[in-house]
C-alpha positions in Angstrom: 55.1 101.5 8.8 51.4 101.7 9.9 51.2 100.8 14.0 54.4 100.5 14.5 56.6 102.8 16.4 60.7 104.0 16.2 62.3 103.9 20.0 65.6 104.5 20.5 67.5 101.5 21.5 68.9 102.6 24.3 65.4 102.9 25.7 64.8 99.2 24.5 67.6 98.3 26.7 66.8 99.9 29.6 63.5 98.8 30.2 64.9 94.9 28.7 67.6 95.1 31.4 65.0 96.2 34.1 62.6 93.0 33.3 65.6 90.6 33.8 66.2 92.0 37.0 62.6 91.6 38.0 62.2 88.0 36.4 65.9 87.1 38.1 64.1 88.0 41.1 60.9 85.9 41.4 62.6 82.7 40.4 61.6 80.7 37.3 63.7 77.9 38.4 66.8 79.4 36.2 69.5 81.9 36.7 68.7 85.4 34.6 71.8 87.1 35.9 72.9 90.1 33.7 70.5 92.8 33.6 72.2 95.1 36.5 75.5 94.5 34.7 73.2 95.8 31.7 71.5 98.6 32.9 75.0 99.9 34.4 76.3 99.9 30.7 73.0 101.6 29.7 74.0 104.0 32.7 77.7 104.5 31.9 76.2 105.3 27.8 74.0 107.9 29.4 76.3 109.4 31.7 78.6 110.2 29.0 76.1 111.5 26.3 74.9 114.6 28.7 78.2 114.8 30.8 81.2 114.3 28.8 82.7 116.0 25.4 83.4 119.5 27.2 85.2 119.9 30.7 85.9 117.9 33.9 83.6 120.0 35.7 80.4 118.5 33.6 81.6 114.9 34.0 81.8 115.1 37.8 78.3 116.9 37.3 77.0 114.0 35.2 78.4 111.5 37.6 77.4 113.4 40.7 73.7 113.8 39.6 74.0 110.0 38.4 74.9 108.7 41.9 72.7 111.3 43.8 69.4 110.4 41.7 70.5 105.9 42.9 71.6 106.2 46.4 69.4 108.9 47.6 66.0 107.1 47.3 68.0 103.5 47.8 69.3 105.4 51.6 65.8 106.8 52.2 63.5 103.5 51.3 66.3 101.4 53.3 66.0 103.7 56.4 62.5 103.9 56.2 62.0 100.1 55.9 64.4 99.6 58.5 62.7 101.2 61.3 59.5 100.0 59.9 60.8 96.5 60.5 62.8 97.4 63.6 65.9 96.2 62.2 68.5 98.9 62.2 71.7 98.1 59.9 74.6 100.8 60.4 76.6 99.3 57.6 73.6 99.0 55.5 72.7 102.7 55.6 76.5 103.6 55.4 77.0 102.0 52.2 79.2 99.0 53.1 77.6 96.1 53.9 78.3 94.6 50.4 82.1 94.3 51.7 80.7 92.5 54.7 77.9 89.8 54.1 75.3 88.8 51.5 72.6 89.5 53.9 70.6 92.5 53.9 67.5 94.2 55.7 66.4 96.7 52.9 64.1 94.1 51.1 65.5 95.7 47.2 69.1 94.9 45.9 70.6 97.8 47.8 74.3 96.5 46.9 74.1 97.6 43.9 73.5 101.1 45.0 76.5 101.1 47.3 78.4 99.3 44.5 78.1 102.0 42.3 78.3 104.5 45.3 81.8 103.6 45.7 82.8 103.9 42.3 81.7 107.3 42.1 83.8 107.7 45.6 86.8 106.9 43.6 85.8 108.5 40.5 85.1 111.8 41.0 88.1 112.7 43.2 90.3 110.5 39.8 88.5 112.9 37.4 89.2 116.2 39.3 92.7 115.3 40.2 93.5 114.8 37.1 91.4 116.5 34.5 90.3 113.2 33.0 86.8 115.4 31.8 89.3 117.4 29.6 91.5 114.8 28.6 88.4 112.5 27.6 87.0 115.5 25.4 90.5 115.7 23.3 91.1 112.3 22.9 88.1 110.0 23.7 88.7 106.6 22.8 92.4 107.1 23.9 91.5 108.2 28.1 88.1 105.8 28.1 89.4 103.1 26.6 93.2 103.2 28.9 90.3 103.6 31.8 88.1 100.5 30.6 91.4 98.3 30.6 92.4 99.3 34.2 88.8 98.2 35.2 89.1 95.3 33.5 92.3 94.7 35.0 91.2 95.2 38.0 88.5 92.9 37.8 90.8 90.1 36.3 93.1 90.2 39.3 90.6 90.5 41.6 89.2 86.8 40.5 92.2 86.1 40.3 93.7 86.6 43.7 90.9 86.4 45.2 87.3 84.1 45.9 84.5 86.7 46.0 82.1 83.6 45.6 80.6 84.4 49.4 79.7 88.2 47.9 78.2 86.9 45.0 81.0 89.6 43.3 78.7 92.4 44.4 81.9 94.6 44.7 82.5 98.1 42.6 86.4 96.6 41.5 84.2 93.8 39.8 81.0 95.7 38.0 83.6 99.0 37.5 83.9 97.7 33.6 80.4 97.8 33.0 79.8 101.3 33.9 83.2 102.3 31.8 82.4 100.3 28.7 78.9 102.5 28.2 81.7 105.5 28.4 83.4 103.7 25.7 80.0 103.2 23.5 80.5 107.3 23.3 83.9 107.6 22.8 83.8 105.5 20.1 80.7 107.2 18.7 82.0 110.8 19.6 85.7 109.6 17.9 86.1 109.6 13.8 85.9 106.0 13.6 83.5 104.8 10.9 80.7 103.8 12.5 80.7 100.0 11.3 84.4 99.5 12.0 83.7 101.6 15.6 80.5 99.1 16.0 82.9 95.7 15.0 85.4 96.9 17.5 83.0 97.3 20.8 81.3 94.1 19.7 84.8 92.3 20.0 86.1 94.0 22.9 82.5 93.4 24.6 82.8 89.7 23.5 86.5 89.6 25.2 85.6 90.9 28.1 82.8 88.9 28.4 84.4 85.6 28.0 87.8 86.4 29.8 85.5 88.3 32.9 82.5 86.6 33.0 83.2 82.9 31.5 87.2 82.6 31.6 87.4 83.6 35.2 84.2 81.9 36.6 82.3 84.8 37.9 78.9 84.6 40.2 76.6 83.9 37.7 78.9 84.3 34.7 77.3 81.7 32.2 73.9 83.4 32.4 75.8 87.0 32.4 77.3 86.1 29.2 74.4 85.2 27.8 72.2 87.9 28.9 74.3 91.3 29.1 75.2 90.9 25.3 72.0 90.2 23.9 70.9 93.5 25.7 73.7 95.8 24.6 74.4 94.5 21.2 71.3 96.4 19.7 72.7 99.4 21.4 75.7 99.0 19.6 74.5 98.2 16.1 71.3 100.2 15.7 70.1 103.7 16.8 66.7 103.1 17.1 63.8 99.8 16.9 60.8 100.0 15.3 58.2 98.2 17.6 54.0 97.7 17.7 52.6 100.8 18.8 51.6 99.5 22.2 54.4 97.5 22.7 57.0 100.6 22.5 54.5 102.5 24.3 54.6 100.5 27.3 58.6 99.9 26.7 59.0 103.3 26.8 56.7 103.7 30.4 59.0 100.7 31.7 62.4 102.1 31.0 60.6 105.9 32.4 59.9 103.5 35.9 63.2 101.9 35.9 64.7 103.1 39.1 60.7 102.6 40.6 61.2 99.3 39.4 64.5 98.6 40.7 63.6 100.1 44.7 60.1 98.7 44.8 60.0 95.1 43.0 60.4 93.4 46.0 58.0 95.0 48.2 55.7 94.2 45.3 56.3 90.6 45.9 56.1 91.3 49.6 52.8 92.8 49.0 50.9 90.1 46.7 52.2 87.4 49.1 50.8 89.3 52.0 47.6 89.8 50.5 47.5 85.7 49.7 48.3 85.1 52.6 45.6 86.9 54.1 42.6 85.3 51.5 44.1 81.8 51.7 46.3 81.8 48.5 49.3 82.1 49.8 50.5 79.6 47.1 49.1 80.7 44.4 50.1 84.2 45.2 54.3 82.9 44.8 53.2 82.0 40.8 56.5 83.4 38.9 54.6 84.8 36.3 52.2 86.8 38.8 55.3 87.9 40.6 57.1 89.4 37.7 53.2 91.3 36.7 53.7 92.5 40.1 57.0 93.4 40.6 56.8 95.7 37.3 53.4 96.8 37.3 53.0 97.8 40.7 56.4 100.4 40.7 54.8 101.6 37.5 52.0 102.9 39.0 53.6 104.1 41.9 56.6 106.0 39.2 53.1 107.0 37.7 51.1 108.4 40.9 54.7 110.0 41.7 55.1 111.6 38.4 52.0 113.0 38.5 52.0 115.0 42.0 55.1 116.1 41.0 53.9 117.5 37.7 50.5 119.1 40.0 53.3 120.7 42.8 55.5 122.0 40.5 52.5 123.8 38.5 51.0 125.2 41.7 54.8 126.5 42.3 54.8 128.2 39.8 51.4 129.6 39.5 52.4 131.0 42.8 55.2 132.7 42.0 53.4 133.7 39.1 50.8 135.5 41.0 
């Protein structure tokens, strides 16, 4: 169709999950919880595509690179930020301090970095132990789905047993099912399953988890997690790609290109335009929800943008180099 534009869903979903976060963040008055739980399905989906389906070796690869390219720049913009303010965390910048408190000095939601930091602590050393990358290639659906129902096992005794309200359930037991139901999004696409009885059966076992995990067991946030998480990764499960305006997929496709911009520097943004009221006397007007969320997405995109860019100049003058 004339101006419009096929993007693959999964993109769609990235860059939807990446606003929510944003908008959760500058407080329209309502809870928008559910787009880190989405972007770690998106993640998990990912992960599996260019990792799994061969040897245990390119899992832990997959996994490895996954974690690397999160808590690297999460650890560097946290140190950096830290003596800038002259607030040094030790548990911060050793990846624990969302087993201790809620508070944090790093200004982004570094938790979720360490979150998934421990996950792939436990992971990798599970998946080399044990050959899961092999086992996952034979069978798919049988190793990644036994794996998505100890995570959600895990989760369900963990709320259980235990009041993680004081953590706001920023633990790796609790989000370990997100990541491991985008490994099930592959199996079941990778399996023989037709595809509309594979897509009814992750739309019911999504639903389940969601009401048992989320609603059923009371979760931080659950109602709005519910709400939002599915409405993200149902498309992802029932279509391969959207057809959008021209401009609108072009700038959905920049967004879900910035998301892990967005996700370190959103909150800096925020610090940034309230600064700068602050200094010409609009200090109010600068904490407007609506200019907060232009910010807090904008502003990462042009730094992803900038970034991008001197690393596409480097990398050319590298190689011109060693060409001459």
């Amino acid at each position: 169709m004339k101006g419009m534009r096929s993007v693959e869903t999964v993109v769609v979903a990235r860059a939807a999950a990446i606003v929510l976060v944003v908008a959760n963040h500058v407080v329209f008055g309502v809870n928008m919880h559910g787009g880190l739980n989405a972007l770690l399905v998106v993640s998990g989906l990912a992960m599996a595509q260019f990792g799994f389906g061969s040897t245990t070796r390119e899992a832990v690869r997959a996994m490895f690179r996954f974690g690397v390219r999160l808590i690297l720049p999460s650890f560097l913009l946290a140190l950096v930020w830290q003596i800038g303010v002259g607030h040094i965390s030790l548990p911060e910048l050793g990846f624990w301090s969302n087993w201790l408190y809620k508070f944090r000095v790093a200004l982004f939601p570094i938790w979720y970095a360490q979150a998934v930091g421990q996950i792939l602590v436990v992971l990798i050393p599970l998946f080399l132990l044990t050959d899961m990358g092999a086992r996952i290639a034979r069978r798919p659906i049988l190793w990644v789905g036994a794996l998505y129902l100890v995570s959600c096992g895990l989760a369900l005794v963990s709320y259980a047993t235990w009041d993680t309200t004081y953590w706001a359930d920023k633990l790796p037991h609790l989000i370990l099912w997100n990541l491991i139901f985008g490994w099930l999004i592959w199996a079941v696409r990778a399996s023989n399953l037709p595809t509309l009885t594979g897509r009814w059966l992750l739309t019911g076992v999504l639903a389940a988890s969601v009401a048992v995990l989320f609603v059923g067991m009371d979760a931080f946030g659950g109602e709005t997690r519910a709400i939002y998480m599915p409405l993200i990764i149902l498309p992802v499960i029932w279509l391969d790609r959207i057809s959008l305006p021209t401009v609108v997929a072009r700038v959905t496709i920049v967004i879900s290109q910035a998301t892990l911009f967005i996700f370190l520097f959103h909150y800096y943004a925020f610090w940034g335009i309230w600064r700068i009221g602050r200094l010409i006397g609009f200090e109010v007007e600068a904490q407007n929800p609506f200019l907060r969320l232009f910010a807090g997405i904008v502003g990462p995109v042009v730094l992803w943008a900038v970034w991008t860019a001197a690393l596409r100049v480097y990398r050319r003058g590298y190689h011109l180099g060693l060409a001459a």
